[in-house]
N, CA, C and O atoms as a printed pandas DataFrame, in Angstrom:
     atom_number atom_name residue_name chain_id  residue_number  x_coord  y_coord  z_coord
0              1         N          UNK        A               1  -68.298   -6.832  -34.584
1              2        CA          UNK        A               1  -66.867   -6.653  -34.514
2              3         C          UNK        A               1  -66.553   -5.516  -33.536
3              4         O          UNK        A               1  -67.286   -4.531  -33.446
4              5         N          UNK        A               2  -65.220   -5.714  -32.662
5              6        CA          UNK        A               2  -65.485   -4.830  -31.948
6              7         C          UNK        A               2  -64.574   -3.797  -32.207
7              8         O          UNK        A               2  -63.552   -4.093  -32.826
8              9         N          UNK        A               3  -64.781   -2.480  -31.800
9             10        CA          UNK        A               3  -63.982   -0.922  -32.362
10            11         C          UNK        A               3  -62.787   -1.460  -32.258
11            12         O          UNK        A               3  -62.758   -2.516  -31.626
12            13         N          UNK        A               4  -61.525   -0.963  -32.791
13            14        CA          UNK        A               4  -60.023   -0.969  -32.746
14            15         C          UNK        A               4  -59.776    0.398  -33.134
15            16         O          UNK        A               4  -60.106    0.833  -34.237
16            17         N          UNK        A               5  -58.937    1.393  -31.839
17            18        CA          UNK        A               5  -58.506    2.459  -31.697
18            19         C          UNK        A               5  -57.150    2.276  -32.233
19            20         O          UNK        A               5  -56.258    1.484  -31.930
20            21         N          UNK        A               6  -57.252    3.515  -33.388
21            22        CA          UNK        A               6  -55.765    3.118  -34.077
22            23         C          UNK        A               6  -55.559    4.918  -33.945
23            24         O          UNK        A               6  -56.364    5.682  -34.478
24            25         N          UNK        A               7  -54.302    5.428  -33.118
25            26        CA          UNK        A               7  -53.617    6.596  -32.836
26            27         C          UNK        A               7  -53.663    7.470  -34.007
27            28         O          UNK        A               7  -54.164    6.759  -34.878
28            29         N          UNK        A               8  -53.384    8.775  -34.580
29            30        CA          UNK        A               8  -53.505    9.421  -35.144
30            31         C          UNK        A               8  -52.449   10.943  -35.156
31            32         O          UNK        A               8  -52.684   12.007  -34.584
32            33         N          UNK        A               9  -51.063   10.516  -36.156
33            34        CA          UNK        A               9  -50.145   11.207  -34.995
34            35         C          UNK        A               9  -50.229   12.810  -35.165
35            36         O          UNK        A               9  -49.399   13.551  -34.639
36            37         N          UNK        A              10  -51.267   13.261  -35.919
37            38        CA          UNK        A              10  -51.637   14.205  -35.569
38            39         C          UNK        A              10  -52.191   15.470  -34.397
39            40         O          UNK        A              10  -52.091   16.694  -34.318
40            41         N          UNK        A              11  -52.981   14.073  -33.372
41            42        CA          UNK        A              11  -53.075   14.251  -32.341
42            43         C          UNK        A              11  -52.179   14.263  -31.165
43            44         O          UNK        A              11  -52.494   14.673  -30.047
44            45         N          UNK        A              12  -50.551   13.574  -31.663
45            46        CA          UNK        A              12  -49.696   13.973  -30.700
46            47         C          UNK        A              12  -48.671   14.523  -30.300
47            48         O          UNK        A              12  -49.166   15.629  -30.518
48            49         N          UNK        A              13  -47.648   14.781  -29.896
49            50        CA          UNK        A              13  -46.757   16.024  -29.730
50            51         C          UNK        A              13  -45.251   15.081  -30.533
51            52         O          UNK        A              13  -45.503   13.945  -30.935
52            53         N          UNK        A              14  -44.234   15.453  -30.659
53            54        CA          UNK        A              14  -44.282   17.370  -31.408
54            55         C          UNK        A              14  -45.833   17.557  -32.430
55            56         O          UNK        A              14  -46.422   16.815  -33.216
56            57         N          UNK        A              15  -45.994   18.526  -32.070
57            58        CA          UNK        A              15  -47.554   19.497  -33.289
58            59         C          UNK        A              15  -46.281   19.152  -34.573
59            60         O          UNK        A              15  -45.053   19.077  -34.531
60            61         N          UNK        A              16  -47.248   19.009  -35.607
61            62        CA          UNK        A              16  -47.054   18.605  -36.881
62            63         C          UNK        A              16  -47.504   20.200  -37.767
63            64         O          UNK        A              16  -48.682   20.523  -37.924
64            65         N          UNK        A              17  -46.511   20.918  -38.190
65            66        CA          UNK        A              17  -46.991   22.049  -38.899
66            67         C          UNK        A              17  -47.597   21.555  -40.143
67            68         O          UNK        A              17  -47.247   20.500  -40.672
68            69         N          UNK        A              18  -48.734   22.522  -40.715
69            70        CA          UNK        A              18  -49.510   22.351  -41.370
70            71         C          UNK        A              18  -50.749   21.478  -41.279
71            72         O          UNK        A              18  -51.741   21.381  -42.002
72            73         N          UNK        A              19  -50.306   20.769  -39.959
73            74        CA          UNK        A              19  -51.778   19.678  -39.474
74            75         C          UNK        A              19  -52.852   20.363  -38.676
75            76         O          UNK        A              19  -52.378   21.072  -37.788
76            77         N          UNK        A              20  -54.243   20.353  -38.744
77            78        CA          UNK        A              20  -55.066   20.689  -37.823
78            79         C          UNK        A              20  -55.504   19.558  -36.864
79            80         O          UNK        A              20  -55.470   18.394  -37.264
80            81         N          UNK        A              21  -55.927   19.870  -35.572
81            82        CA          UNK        A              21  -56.426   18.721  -35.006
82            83         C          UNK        A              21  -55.757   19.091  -33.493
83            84         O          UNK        A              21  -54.595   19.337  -33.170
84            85         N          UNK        A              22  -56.899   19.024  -32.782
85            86        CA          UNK        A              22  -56.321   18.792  -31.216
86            87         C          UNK        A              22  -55.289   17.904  -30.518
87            88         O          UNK        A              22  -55.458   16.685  -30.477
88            89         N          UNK        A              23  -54.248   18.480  -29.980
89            90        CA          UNK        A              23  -53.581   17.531  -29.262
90            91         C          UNK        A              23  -53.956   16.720  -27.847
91            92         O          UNK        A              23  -54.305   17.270  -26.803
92            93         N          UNK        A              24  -53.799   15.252  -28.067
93            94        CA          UNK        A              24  -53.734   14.558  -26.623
94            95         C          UNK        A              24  -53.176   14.426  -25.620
95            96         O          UNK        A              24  -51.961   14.230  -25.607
96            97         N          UNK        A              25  -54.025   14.507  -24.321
97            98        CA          UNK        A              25  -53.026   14.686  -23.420
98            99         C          UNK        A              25  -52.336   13.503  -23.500
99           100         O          UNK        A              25  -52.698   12.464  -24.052
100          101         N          UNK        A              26  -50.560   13.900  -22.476
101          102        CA          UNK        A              26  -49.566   13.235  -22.121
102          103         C          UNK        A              26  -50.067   11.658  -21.817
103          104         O          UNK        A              26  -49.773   10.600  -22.374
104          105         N          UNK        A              27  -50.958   11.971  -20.680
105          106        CA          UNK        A              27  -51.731   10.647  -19.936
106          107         C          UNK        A              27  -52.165    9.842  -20.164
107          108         O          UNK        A              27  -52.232    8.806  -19.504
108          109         N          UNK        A              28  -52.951   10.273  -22.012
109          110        CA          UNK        A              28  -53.893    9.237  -22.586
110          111         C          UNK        A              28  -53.147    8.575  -23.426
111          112         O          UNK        A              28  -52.906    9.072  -24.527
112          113         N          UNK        A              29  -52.492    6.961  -22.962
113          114        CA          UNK        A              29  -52.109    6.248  -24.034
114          115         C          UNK        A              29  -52.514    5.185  -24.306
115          116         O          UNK        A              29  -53.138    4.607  -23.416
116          117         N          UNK        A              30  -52.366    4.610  -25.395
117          118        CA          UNK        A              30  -53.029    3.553  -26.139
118          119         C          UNK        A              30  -53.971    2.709  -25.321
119          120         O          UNK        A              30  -55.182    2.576  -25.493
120          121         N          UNK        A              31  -53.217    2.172  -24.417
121          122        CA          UNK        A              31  -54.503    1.661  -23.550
122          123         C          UNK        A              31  -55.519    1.933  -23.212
123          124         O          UNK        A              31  -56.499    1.198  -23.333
124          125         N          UNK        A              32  -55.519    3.470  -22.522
125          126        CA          UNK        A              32  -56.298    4.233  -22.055
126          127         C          UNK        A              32  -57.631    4.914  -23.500
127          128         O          UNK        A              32  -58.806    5.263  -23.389
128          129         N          UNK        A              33  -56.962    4.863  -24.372
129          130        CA          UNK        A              33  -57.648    5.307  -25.634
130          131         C          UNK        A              33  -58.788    4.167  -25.909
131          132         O          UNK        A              33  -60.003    4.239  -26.094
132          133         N          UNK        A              34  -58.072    3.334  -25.867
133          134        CA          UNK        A              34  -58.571    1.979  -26.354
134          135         C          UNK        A              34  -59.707    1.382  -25.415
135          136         O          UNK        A              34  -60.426    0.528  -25.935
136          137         N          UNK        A              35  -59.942    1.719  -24.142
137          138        CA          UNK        A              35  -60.794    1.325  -22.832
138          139         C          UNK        A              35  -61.775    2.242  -23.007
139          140         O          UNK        A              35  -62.938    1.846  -23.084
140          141         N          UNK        A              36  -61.357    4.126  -23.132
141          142        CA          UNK        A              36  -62.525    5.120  -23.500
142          143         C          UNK        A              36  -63.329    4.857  -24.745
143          144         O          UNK        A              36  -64.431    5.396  -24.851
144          145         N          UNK        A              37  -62.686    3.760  -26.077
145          146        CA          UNK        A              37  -63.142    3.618  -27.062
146          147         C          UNK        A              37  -64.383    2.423  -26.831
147          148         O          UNK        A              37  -65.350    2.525  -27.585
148          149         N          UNK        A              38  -64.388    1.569  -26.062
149          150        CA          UNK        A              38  -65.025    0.943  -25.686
150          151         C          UNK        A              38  -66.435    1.088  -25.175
151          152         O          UNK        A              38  -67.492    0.593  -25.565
152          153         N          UNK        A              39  -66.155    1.880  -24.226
153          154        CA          UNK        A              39  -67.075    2.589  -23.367
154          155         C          UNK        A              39  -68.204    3.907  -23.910
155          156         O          UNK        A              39  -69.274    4.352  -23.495
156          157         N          UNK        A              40  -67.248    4.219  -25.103
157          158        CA          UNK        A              40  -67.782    5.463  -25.327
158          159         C          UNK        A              40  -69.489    5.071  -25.453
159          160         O          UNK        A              40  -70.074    3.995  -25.325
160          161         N          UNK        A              41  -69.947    6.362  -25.739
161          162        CA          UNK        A              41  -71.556    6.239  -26.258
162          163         C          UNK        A              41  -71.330    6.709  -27.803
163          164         O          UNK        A              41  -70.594    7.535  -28.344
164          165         N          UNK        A              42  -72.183    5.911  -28.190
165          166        CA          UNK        A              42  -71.921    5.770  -30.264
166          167         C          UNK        A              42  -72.857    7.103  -30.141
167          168         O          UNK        A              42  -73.484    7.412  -29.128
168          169         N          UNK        A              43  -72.824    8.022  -31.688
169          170        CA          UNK        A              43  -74.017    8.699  -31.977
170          171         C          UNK        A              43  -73.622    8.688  -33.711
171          172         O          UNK        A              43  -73.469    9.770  -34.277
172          173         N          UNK        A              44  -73.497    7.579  -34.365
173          174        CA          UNK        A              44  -73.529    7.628  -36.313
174          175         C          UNK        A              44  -72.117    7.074  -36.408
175          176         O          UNK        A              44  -71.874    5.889  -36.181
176          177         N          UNK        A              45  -71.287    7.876  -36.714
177          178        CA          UNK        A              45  -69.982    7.298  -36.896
178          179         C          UNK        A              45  -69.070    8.003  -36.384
179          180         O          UNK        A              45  -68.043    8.288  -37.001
180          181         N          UNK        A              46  -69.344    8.421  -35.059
181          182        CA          UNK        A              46  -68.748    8.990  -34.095
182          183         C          UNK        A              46  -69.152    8.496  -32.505
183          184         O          UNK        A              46  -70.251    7.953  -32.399
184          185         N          UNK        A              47  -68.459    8.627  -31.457
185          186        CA          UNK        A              47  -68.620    8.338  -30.521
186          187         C          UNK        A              47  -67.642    9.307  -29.211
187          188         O          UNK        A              47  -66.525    9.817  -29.295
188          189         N          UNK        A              48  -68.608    9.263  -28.084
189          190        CA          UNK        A              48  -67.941   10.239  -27.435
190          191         C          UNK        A              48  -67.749    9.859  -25.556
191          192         O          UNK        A              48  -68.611    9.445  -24.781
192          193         N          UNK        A              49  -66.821   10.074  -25.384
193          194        CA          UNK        A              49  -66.314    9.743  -23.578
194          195         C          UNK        A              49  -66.006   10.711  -23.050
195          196         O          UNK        A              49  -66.362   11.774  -23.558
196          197         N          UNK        A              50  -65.317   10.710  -21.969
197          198        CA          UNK        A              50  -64.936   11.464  -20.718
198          199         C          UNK        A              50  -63.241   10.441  -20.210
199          200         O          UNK        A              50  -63.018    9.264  -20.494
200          201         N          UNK        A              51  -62.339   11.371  -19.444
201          202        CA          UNK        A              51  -61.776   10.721  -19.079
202          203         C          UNK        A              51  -61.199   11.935  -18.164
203          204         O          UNK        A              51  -60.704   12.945  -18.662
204          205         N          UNK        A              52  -61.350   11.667  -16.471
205          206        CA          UNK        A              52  -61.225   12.809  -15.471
206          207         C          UNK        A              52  -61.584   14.170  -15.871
207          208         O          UNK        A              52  -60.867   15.155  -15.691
208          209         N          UNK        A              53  -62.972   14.165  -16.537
209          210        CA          UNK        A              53  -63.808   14.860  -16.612
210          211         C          UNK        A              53  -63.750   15.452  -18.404
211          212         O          UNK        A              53  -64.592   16.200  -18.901
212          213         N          UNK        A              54  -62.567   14.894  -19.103
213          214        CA          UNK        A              54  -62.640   15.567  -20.238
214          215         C          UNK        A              54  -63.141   15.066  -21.363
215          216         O          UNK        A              54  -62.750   13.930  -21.633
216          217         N          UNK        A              55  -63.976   15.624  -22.189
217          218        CA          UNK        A              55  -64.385   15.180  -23.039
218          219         C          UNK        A              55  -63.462   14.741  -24.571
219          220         O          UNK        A              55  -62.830   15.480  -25.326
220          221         N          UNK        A              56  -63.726   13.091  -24.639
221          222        CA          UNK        A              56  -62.964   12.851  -26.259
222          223         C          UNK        A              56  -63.979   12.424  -27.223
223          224         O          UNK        A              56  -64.866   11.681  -26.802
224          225         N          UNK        A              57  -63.984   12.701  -28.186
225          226        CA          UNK        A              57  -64.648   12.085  -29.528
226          227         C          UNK        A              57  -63.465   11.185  -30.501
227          228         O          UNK        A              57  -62.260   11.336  -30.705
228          229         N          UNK        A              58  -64.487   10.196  -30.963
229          230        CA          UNK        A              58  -63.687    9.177  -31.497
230          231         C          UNK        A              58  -64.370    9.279  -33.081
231          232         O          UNK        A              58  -65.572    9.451  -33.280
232          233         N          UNK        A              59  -63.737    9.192  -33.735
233          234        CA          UNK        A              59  -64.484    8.994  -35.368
234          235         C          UNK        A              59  -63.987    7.833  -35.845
235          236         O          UNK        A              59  -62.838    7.468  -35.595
236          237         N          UNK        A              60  -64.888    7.104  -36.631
237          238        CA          UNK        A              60  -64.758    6.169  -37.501
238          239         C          UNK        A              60  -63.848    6.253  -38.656
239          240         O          UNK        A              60  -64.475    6.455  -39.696
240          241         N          UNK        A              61  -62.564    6.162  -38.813
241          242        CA          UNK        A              61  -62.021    6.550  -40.335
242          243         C          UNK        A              61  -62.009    4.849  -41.066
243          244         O          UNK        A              61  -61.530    5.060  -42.180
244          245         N          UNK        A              62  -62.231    3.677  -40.993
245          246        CA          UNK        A              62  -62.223    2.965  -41.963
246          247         C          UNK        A              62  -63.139    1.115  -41.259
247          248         O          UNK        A              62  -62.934    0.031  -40.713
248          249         N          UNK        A              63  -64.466    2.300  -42.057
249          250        CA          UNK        A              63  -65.261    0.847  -41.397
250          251         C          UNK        A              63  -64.939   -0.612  -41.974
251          252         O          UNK        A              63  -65.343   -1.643  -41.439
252          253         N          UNK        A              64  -64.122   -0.563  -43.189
253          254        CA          UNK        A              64  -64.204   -2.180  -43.304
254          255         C          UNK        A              64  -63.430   -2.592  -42.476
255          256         O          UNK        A              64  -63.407   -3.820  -42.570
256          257         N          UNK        A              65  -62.783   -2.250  -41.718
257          258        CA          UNK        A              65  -62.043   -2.983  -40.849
258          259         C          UNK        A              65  -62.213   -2.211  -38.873
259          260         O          UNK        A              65  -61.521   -2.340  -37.862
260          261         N          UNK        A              66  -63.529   -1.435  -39.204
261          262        CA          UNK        A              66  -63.810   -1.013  -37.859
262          263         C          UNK        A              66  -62.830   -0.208  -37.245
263          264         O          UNK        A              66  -62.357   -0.612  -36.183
264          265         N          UNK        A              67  -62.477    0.758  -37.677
265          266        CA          UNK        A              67  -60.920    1.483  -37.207
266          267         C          UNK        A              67  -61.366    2.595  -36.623
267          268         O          UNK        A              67  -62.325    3.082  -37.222
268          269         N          UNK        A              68  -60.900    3.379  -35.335
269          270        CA          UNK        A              68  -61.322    4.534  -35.160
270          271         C          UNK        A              68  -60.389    5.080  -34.695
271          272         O          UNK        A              68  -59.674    4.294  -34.073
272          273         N          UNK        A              69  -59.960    6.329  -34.701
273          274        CA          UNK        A              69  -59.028    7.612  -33.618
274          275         C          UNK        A              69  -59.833    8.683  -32.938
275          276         O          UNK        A              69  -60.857    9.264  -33.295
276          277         N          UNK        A              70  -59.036    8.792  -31.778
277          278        CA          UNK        A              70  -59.710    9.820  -31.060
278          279         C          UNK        A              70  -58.980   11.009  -30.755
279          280         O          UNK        A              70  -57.783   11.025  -31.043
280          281         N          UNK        A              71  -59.810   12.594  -29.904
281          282        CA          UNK        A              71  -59.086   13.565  -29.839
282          283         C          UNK        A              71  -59.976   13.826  -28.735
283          284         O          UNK        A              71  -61.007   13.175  -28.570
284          285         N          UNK        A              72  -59.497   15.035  -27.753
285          286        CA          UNK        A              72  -59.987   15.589  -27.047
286          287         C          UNK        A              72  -60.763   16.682  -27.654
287          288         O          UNK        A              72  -60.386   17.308  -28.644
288          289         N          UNK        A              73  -61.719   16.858  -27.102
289          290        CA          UNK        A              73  -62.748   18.322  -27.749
290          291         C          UNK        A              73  -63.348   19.134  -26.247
291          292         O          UNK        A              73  -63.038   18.651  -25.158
292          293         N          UNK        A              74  -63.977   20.042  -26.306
293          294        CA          UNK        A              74  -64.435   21.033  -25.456
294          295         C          UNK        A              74  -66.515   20.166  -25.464
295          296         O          UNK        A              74  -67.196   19.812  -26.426
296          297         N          UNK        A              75  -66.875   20.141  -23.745
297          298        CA          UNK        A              75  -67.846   19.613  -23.676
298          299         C          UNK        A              75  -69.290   20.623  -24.625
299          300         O          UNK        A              75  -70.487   20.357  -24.728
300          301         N          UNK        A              76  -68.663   21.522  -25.043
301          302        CA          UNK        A              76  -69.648   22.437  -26.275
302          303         C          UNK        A              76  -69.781   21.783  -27.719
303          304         O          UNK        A              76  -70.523   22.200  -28.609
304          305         N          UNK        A              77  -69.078   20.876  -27.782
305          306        CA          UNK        A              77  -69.257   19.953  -28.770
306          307         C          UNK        A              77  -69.598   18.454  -28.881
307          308         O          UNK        A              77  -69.676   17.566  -29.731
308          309         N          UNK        A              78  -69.768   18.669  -27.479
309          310        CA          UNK        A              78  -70.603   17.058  -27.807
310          311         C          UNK        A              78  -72.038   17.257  -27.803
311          312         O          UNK        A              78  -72.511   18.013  -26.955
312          313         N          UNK        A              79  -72.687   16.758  -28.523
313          314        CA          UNK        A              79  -74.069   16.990  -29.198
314          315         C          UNK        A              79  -74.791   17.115  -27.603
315          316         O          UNK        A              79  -74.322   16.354  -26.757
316          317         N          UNK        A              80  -75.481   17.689  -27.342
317          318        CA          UNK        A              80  -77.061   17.205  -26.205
318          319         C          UNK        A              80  -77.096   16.396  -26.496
319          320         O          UNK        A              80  -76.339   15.664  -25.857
320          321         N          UNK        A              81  -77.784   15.771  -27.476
321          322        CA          UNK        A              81  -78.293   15.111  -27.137
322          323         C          UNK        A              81  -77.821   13.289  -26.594
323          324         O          UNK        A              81  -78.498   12.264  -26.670
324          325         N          UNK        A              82  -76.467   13.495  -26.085
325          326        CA          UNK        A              82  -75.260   12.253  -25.740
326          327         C          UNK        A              82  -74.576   13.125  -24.270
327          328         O          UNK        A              82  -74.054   12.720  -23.232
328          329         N          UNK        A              83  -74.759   13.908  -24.585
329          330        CA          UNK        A              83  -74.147   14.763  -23.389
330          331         C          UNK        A              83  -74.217   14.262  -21.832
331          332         O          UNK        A              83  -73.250   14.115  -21.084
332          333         N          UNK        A              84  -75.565   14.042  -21.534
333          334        CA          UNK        A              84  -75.663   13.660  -20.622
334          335         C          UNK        A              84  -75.350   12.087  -20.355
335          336         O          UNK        A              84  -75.204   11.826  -19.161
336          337         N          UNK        A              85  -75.252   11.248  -21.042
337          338        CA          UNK        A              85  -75.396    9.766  -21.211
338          339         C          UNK        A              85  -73.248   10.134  -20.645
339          340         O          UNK        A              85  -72.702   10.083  -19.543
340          341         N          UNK        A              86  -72.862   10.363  -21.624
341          342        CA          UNK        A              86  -71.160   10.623  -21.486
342          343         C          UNK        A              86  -71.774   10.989  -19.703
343          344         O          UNK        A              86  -72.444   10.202  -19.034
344          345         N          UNK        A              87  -71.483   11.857  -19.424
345          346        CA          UNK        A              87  -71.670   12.431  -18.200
346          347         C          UNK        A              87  -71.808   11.311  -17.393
347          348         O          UNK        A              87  -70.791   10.790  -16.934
348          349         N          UNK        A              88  -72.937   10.846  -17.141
349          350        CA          UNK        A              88  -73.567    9.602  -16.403
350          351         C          UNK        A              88  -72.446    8.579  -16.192
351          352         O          UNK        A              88  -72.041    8.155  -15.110
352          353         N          UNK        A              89  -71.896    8.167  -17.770
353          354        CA          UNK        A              89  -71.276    6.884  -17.707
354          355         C          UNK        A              89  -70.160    7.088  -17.732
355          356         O          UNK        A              89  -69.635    6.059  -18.156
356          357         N          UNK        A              90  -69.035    8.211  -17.422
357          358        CA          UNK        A              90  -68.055    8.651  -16.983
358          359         C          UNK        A              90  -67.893    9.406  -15.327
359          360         O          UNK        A              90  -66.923    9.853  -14.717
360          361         N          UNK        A              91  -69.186    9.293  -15.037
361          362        CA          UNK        A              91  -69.353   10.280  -13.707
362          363         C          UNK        A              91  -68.515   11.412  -13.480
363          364         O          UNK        A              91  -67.593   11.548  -12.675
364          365         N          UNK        A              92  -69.179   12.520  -14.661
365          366        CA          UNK        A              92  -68.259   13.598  -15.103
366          367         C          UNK        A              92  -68.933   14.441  -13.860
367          368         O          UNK        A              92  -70.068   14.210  -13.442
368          369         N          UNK        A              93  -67.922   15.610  -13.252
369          370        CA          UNK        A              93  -69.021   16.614  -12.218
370          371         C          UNK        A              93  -69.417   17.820  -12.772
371          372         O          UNK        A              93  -68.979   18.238  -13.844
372          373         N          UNK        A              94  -70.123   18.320  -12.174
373          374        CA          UNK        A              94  -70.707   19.897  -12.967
374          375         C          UNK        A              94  -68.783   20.307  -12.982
375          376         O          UNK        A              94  -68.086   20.190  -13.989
376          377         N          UNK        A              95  -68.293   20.762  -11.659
377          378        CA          UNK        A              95  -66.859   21.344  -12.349
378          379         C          UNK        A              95  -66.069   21.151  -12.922
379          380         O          UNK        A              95  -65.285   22.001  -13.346
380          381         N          UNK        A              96  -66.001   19.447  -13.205
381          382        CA          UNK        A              96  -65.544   19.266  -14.643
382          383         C          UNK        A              96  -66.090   19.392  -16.319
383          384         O          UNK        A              96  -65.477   19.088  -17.342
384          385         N          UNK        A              97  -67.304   19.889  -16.177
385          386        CA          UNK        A              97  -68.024   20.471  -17.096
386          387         C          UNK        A              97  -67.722   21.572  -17.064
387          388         O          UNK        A              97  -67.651   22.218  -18.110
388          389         N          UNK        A              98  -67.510   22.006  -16.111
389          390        CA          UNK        A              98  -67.238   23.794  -16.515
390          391         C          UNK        A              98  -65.945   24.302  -16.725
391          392         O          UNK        A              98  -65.686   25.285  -17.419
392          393         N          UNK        A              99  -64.908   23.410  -15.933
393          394        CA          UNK        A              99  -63.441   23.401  -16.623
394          395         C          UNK        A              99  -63.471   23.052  -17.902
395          396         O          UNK        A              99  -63.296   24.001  -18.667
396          397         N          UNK        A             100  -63.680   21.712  -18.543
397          398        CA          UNK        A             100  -63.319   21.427  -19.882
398          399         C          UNK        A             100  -64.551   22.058  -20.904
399          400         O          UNK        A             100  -64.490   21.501  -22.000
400          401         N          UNK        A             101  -65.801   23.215  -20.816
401          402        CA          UNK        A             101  -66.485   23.806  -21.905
402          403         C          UNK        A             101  -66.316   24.376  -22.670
403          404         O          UNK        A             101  -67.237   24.682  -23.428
């Protein structure tokens, strides 16, 4: 079955007081979520992309029906050991590694 990126309006503007959670950029919409969700590289029940160099992680919130949301994170949190694979298959550059760390 294949992933279905379902938004998370936590992740988007207006900020929601009392919510934690990174906001998405302006740029990334549904479509665009939904194409990085694809692509991403899996690592358990998470998965992680690039998109003009920035790093997003996607989590699994409801496998019976394969559901996931994503957020932007800092490239210090995507595991090594996926790090480079994201990189590769986003053709991220060292200075976009060093902007988004």
């Amino acid at each position: 079955m294949e992933p279905v990126y379902e938004g998370n309006p936590k992740h988007k503007e207006p900020w929601q007081p009392g919510r934690k959670g990174s906001l998405c950029p302006a740029d990334i919409g549904a479509e665009r979520a939904r194409m990085l969700l694809r692509e991403a590289v899996p690592l358990g029940k998470t998965r992680f992309a690039a998109d003009r160099g920035r790093p997003f992680c996607a989590q699994l919130h409801d496998a019976d029906r394969n559901r996931w949301h994503g957020y932007p994170v800092c490239w210090r949190e995507v595991p090594h050991n996926v790090r480079q694979a994201v990189r590769d298959r986003f053709g991220v550059s060292n200075a976009e590694l060093k902007r988004y760390w």
